[in-house]
N, C-alpha and C positions, 0 to 999 in steps of 0.2 A: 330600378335596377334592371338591369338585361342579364338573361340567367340561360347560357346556353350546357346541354345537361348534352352525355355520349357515354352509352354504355356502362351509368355507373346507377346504385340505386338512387331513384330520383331524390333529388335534393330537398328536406323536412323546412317548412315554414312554418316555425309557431309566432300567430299574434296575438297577445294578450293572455301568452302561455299556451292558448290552446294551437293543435293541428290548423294550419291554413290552407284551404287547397285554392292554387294558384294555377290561371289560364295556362297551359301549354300547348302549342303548334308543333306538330311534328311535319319535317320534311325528311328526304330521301337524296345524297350526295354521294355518287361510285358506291351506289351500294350501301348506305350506312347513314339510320335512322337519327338524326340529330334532331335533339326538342329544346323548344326555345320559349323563354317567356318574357315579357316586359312587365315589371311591378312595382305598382305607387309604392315605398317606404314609408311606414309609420314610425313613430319613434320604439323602441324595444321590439324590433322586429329579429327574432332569431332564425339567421340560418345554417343548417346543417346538415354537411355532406361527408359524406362517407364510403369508403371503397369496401371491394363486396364481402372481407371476411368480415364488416360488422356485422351484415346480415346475416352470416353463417355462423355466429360465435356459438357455439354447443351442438354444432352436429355430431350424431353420437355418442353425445357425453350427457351433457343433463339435456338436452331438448333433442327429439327425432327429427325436427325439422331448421332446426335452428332459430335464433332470434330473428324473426320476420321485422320486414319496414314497420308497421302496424304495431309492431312490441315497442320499436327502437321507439318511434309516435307518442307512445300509453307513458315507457319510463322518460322521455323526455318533458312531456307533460307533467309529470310527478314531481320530478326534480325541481322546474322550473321557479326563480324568483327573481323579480325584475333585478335584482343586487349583484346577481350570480354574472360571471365576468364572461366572454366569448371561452376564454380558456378553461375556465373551472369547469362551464359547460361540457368541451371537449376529454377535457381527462374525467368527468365521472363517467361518460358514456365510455371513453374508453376502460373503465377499470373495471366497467358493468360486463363490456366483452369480456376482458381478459379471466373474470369471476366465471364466468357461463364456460370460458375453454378451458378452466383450471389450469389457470399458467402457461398450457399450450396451445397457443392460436396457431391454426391451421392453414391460415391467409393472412395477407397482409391486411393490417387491420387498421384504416388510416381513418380521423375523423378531423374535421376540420369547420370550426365555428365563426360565422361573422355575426355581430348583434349591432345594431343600429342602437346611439344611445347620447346622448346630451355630453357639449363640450364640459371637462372637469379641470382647467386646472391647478396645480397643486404648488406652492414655492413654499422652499427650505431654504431659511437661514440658517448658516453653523459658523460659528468663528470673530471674533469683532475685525473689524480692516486694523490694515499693518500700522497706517498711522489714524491716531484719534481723532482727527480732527474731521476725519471722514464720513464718522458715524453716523451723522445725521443725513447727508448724500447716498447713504445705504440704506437708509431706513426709510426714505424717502424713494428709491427705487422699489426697495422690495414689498413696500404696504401701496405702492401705487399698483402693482398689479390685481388682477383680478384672479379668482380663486382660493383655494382653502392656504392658510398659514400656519407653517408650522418652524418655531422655533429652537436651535438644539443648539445647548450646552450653557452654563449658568453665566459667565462673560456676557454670553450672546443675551440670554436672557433680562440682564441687569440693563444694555446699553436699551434694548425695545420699550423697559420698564420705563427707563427717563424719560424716551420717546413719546412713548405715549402715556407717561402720567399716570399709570397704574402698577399697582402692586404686585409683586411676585407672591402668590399662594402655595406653599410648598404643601406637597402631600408625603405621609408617611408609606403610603397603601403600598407594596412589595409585590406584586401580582406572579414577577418572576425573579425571585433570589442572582439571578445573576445581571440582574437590569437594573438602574435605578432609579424611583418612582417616577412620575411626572409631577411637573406645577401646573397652576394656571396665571393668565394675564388676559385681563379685559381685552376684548380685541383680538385676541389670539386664538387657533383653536385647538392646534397640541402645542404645548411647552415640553422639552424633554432635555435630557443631561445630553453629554457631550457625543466625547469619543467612545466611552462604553456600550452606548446605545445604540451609537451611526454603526459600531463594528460589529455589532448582531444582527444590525439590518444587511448591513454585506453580506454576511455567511446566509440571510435567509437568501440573500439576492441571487448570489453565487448557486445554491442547490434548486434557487426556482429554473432558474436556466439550463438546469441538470433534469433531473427527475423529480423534483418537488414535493419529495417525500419530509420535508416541514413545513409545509402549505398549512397542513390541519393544526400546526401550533401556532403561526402569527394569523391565523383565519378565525383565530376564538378569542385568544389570548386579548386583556386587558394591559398589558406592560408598556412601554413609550415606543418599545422596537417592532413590537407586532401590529399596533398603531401606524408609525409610520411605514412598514411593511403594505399594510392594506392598503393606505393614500398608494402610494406608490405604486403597485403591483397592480391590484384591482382598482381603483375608482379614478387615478389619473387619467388623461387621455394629452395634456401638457404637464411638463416636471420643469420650471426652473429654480437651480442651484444659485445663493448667493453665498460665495465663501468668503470667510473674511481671513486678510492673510499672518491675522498676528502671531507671532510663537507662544505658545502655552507652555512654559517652563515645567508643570504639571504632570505635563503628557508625553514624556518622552520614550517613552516604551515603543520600540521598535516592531512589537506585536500585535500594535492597535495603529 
């Protein structure tokens, strides 16, 4: 990576969680100190930069001096775990500011996370194709790709089962009242219901794009939607979609 830094606090390299201190060159253009660095990437290399109210968060308030680079370093270090995504990163350091200025940040308070981190990705089947006869030309697309599988809605699940010769394992286990359960299928690695479950994944999707104040419910949560929330959200890095187009007479609620 080429890492050219101006006027901001220098930019935080943790590898293997801890602080990395990285070669920097500094030269001199009209006046104006630019520092430049060239660096081998490792895999789970976190980088994190930040404009200067993070270093200022608590002047005057709970710290005289404010959160110095060297703090930002220590609770970076603390937080860190290889799992934790470039963004989860960014918003607890930023929440860590906004904690230190009591709701009143005093500067613009900008952080911004890259993490180097192994291809993931993730296909969703939902829906069987419009006509039957197709099923096996879908099922044959979508188990030919590489990465995680995850199955949604009991149609869909019954056609995968024939597919591949294995049993639907249904579970009781309720983890969220308004979800319902997941199965298993040999082969498979989440099995989940339909339309109830993709439509909670939207509302998680919908306010992670917002403010992401239900992060901390599909971030813990065992349910089908917090599940696939997480694939999605955090550990994807490819998502594709195979829908199938048949009408579910079942599902005609205008509100899912």
């Amino acid at each position: 990576a080429t890492l050219i830094q101006f006027d901001n606090p220098n930019v935080i390299l943790l590898r293997d969680g801890k602080n990395f201190d990285y070669p920097i060159t500094s030269r001199v253009i009209e006046g104006k100190t630019i520092l430049e660095s060239r660096i081998p990437l490792h895999l789970h290399d976190v980088f994190i930069a930040m404009s200067d109210g993070a270093i200022y968060a608590g002047v005057g308030k709970s710290m005289n001096f404010g959160w110095q680079r060297e703090n930002i370093v220590e609770f970076a270090e603390r937080i860190y775990d290889d799992t934790l995504s470039a963004k989860m990163i960014a918003s607890m350091i930023v929440d860590e500011c906004n904690r230190l200025y009591e709701g009143e940040p005093g500067d613009d308070t900008t952080v911004a996370v890259v993490r180097v981190r192994s291809r993931h990705p993730v296909n969703l089947v939902v829906g069987p194709p419009e006509h039957k006869e197709d099923d096996v030309r879908m099922m044959n697309l979508f188990f030919g790709k590489e990465g995680t599988k995850i199955v949604c809605g009991g149609t869909t699940s019954n056609v995968v089962s024939r597919y591949l010769g294995q049993p639907i394992v249904a579970s009781l286990d309720y983890h969220d009242p308004d979800v319902p359960p997941i199965s298993r299928i040999k082969g498979v690695d989440l099995t989940t219901e339909g339309v109830i479950t993709l439509s909670k994944v939207l509302t998680y999707a919908e306010d992670f794009l917002d403010q992401a104040k239900l992060a901390s419910v599909w971030a813990t949560q065992k349910d089908g939607a917090s599940l696939i929330a997480r694939e999605l959200f955090e550990n994807a890095t490819d998502v594709n979609f195979f829908v199938g187009r048949a009408i579910n007479p079942a599902h005609q609620n205008p509100n899912l």
